[in-house]
C-alpha positions as CSV (number, residue, x, y, z in Angstrom):
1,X,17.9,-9.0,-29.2
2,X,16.3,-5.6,-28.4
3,X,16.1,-6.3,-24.9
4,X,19.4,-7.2,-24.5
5,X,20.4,-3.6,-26.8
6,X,18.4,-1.9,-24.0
7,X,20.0,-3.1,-21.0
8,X,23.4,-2.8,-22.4
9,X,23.0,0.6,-23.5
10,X,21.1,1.6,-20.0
11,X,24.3,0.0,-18.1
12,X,26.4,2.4,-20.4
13,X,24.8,5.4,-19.7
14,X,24.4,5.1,-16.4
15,X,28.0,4.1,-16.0
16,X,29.3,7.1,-18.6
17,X,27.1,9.4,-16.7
18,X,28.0,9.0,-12.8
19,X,32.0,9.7,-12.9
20,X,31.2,13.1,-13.5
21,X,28.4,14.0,-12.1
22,X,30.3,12.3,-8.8
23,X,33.3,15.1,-9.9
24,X,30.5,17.7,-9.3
25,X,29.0,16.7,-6.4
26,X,32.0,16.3,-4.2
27,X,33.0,20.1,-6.2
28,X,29.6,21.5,-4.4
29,X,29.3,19.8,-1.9
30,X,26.5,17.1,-2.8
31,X,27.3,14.7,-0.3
32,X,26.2,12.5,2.4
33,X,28.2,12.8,4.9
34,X,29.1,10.1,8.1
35,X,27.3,11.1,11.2
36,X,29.0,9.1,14.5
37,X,25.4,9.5,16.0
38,X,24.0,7.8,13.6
39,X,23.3,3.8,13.1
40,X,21.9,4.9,9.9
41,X,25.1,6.6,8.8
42,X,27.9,4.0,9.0
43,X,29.9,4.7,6.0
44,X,33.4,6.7,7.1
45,X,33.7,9.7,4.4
46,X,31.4,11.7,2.5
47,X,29.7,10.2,-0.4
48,X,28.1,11.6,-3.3
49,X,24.5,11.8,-4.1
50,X,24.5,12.1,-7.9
51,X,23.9,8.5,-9.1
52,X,20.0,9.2,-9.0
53,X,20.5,11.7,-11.8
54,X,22.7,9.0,-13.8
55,X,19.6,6.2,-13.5
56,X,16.9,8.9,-15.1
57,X,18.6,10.1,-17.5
58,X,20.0,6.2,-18.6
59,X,16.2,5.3,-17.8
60,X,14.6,7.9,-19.8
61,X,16.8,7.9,-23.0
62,X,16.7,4.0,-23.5
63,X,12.7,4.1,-22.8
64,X,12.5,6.6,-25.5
65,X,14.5,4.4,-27.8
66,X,12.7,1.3,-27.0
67,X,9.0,1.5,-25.3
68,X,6.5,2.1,-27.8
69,X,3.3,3.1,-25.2
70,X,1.0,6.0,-25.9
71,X,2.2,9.3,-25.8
72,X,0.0,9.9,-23.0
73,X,1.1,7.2,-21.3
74,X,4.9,7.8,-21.9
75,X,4.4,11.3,-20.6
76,X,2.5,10.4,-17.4
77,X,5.5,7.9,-16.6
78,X,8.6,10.1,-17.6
79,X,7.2,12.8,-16.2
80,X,5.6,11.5,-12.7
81,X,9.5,10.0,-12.4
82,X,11.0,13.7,-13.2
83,X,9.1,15.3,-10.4
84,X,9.5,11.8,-7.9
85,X,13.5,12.8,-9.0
86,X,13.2,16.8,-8.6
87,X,11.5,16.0,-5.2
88,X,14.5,13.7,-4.1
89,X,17.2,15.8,-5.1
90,X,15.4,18.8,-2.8
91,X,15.4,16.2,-0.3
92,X,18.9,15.0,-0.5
93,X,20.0,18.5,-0.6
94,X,18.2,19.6,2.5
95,X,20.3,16.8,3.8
96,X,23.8,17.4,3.1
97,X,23.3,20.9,4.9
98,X,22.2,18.5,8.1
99,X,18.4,19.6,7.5
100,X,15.2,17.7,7.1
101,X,12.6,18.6,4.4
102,X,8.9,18.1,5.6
103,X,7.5,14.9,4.3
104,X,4.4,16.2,3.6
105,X,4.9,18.4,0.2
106,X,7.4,15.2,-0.8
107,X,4.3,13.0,0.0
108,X,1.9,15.3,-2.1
109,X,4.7,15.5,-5.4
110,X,5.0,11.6,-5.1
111,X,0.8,10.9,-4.6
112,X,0.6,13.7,-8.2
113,X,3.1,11.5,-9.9
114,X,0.7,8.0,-8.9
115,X,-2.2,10.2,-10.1
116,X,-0.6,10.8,-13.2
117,X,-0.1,7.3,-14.0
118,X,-3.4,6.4,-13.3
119,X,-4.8,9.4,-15.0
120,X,-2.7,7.9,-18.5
121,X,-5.0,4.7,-18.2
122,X,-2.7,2.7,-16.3
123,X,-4.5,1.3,-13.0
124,X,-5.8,-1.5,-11.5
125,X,-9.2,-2.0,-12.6
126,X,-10.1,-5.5,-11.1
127,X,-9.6,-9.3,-11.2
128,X,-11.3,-12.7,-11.5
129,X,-13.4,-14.1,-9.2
130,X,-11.8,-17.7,-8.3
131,X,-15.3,-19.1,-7.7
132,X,-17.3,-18.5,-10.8
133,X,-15.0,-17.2,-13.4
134,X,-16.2,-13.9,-13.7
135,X,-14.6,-10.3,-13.8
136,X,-15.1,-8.2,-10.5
137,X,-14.4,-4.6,-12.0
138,X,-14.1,-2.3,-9.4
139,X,-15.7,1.2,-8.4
140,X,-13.7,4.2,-10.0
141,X,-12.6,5.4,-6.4
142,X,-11.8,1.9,-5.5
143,X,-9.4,1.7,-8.7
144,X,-7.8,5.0,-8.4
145,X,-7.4,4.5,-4.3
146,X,-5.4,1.2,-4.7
147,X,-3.4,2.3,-7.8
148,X,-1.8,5.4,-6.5
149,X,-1.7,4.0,-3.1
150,X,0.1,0.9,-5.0
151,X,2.5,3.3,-6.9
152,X,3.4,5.5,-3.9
153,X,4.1,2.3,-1.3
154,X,6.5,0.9,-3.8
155,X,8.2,4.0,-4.2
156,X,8.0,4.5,-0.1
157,X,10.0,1.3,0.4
158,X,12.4,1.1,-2.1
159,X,13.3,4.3,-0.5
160,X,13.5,3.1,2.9
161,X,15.4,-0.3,1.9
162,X,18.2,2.5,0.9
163,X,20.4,1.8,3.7
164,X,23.3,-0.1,2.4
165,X,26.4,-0.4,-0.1
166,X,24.6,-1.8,-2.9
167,X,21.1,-3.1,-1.1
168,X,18.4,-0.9,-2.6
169,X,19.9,-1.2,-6.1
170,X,20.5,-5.1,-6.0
171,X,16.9,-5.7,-4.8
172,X,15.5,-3.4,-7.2
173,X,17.5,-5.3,-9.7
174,X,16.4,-8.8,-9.0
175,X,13.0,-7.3,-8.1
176,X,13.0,-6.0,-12.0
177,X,14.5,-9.1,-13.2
178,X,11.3,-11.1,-11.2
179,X,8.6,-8.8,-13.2
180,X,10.4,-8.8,-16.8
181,X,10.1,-13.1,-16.7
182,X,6.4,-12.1,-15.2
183,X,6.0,-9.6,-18.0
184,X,7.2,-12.6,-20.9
185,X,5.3,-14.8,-19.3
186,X,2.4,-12.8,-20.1
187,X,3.5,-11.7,-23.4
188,X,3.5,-8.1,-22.5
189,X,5.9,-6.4,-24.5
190,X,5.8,-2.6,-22.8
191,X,6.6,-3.6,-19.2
192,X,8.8,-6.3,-20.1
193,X,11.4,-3.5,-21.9
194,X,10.4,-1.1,-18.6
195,X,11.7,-3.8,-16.2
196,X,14.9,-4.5,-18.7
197,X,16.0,-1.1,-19.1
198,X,15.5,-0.8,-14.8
199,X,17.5,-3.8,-14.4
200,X,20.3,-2.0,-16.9
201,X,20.1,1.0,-14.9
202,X,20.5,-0.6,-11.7
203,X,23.4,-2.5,-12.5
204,X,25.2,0.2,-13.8
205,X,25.0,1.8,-10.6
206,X,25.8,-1.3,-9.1
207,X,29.5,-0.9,-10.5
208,X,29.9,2.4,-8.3
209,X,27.8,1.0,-5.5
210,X,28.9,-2.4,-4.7
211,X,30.6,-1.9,-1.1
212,X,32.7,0.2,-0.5
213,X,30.4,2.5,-2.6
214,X,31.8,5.6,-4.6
215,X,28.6,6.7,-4.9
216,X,25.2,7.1,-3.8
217,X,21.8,7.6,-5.2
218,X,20.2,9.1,-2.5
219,X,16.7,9.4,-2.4
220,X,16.1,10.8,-5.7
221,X,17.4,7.5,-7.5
222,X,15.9,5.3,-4.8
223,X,12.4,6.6,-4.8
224,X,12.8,6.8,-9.0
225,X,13.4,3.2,-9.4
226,X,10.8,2.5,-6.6
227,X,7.8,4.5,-8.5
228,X,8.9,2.9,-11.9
229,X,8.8,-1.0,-10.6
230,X,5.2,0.2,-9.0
231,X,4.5,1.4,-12.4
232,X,6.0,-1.7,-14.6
233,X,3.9,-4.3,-12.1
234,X,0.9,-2.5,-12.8
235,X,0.8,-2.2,-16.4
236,X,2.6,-6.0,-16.4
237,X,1.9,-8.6,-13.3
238,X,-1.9,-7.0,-12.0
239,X,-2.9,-7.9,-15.2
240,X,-3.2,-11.1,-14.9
241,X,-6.4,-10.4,-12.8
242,X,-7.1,-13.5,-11.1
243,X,-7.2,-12.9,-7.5
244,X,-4.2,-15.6,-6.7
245,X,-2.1,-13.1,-9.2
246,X,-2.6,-10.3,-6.7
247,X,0.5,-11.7,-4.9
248,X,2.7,-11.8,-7.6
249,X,4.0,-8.4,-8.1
250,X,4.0,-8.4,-4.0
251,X,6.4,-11.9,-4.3
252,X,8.1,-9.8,-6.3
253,X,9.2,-6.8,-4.7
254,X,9.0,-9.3,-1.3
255,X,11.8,-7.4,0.6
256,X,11.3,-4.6,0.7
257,X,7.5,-4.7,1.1
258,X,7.5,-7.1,3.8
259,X,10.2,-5.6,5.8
260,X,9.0,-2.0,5.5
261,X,5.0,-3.3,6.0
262,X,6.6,-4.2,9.3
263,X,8.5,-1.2,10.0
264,X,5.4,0.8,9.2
265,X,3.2,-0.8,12.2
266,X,5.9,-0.8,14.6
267,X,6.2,2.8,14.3
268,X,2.3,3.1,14.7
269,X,1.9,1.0,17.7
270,X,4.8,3.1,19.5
271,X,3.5,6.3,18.2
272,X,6.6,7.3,15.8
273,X,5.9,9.1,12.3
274,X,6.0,6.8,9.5
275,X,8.2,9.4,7.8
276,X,11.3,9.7,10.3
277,X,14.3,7.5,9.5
278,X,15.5,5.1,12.2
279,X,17.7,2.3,12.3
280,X,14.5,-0.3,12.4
281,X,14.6,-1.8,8.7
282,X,16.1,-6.1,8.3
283,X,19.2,-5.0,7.2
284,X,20.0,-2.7,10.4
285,X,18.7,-5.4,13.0
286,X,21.0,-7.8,11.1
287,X,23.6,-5.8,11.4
288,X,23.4,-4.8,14.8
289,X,23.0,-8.9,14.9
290,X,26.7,-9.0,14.0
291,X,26.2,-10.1,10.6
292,X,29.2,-8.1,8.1
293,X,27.4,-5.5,5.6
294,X,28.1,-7.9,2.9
295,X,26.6,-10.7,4.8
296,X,23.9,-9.0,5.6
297,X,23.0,-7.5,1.7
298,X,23.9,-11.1,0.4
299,X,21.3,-12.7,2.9
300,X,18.6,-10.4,1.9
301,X,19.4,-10.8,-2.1
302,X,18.9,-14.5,-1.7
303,X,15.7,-13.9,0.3
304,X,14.2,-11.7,-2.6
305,X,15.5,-14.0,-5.4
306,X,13.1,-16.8,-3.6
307,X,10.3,-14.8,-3.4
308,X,10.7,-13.6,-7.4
309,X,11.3,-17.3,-7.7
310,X,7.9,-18.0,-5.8
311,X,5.9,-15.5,-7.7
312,X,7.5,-17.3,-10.9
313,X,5.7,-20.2,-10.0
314,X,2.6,-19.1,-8.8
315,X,2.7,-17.4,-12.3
316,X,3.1,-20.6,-14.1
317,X,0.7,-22.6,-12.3
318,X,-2.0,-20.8,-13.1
């Protein structure tokens, strides 16, 4: 009953909270605005960028109502998601003057938030070894390497799948809903409320998102909900700690990681920075295929429910 309290009152929030702050964005000037030289920018009038404000503040009131971690650890994951947020809404707002901020002090606030998380005791210290049974813990350097690298490529590609009327919040809503059965599963009871109160959040925004969206969350919301499923599949699905169960939160979170894992090496082999925003990402190419937008975020919804559905299963065969 609890979880279903948390989601509802995350949806509420969220969905109290973004008419207004949508009033003051478009009253300042907090918009994105359509660009005819851009493939990236196909919407046809300006859009708020607000709804990333909504999702924290739903996120972080319901988590303080419901999640019962340390205090050390609460702090390290409320407050590595306030500066990924304060970060994103610099970024945005660079934007709607038709600027770019540099990616590299973004970069550096998004690796301190990872580092926070990890410094808070939530990392990935090893797994199983398949052939004798026995625990492989690894090196300190080892663990804190692939933790915040973990926690920042998750919040990376979230970010990047942000492309569409209602694709980056639908596949970080099935991608939530994929880790809270994972989390049950594994009778953890922390992650499990983490991933129901993101799932709350995310349809809330949803309801202002779905095309033809009244509202964006730019890349302060995207890159939030990104470093909090990073966060709620390590302190949930790594634990498993077999070395199958590595795949899991990956299956998971399939989409986006997959698609922007191969976005990432195209731009290395043809020498483009990692950082700049192109048209490159599935849902583009499928578009430029002459799939509809709702064909094309439909398509890539069912994609990422089979692979949460695959990582279900590799869950319960073990």
């Amino acid at each position: 009953m609890s979880f279903l309290v948390a989601f509802i009152l995350a949806f509420a929030i969220v969905v109290a909270l973004i008419p207004p702050l949508r009033t003051a964005a478009l009253r300042i000037g907090f918009v994105d605005k359509p660009r005819s030289d851009s493939a990236r920018k196909i919407h046809r009038e300006p859009i708020p960028l607000t709804a990333g404000i909504a999702i924290f503040i739903g996120f972080t009131v319901v988590y303080l109502l419901f999640v019962r971690d340390s205090w050390i650890q609460s702090l390290a994951i409320l407050g590595g998601g306030l500066l990924i947020l304060l970060i994103g809404i610099v970024d945005d707002w660079y934007k709607t003057n038709g600027k770019e901020f540099p990616a590299l002090p973004k970069m550096a606030v998004q690796l301190s938030a990872a580092v926070l998380v990890y410094l808070s005791g939530i990392v990935f210290s090893g797994f199983e070894n398949p052939f004798n049974g026995t625990y492989v813990t690894l090196p300190d350097w080892l663990s804190f390497l692939f933790t915040v690298l973990w926690i920042f490529g998750v919040t990376t590609v979230i970010n990047f799948s942000d492309g569409m009327d209602g694709l980056a919040g639908g596949l970080s809503a099935i991608s939530a809903t994929t880790l809270l059965v994972v989390a049950l599963v594994m009778g953890l009871q922390g992650p499990a409320m983490m991933a129901v109160i993101t799932a709350g959040v995310c349809a809330g925004y949803l309801l202002f998102n779905r095309p033809p969206a009244k509202v964006f969350m730019g890349d302060a919301g995207a890159t939030f909900l990104g470093f909090m499923l990073g966060v709620i599949a390590l302190d949930g699905a790594f634990k498993q700690a077999t070395l199958l169960s590595l795949f899991i939160p990956i299956l998971s979170l399939g989409v986006p990681i997959l698609d922007n894992v191969r976005v990432v090496i195209s731009r290395i082999r043809n020498g483009v920075p990692i950082y700049k925003a192109d048209a490159s990402q599935a849902h583009y190419r499928l578009l430029a295929a002459g799939l509809k937008p709702v064909q094309v975020v439909s398509f890539l919804f069912l994609v990422n429910i089979c692979f949460g559905l695959f990582s279900i299963v590799l869950l319960l065969a073990q």
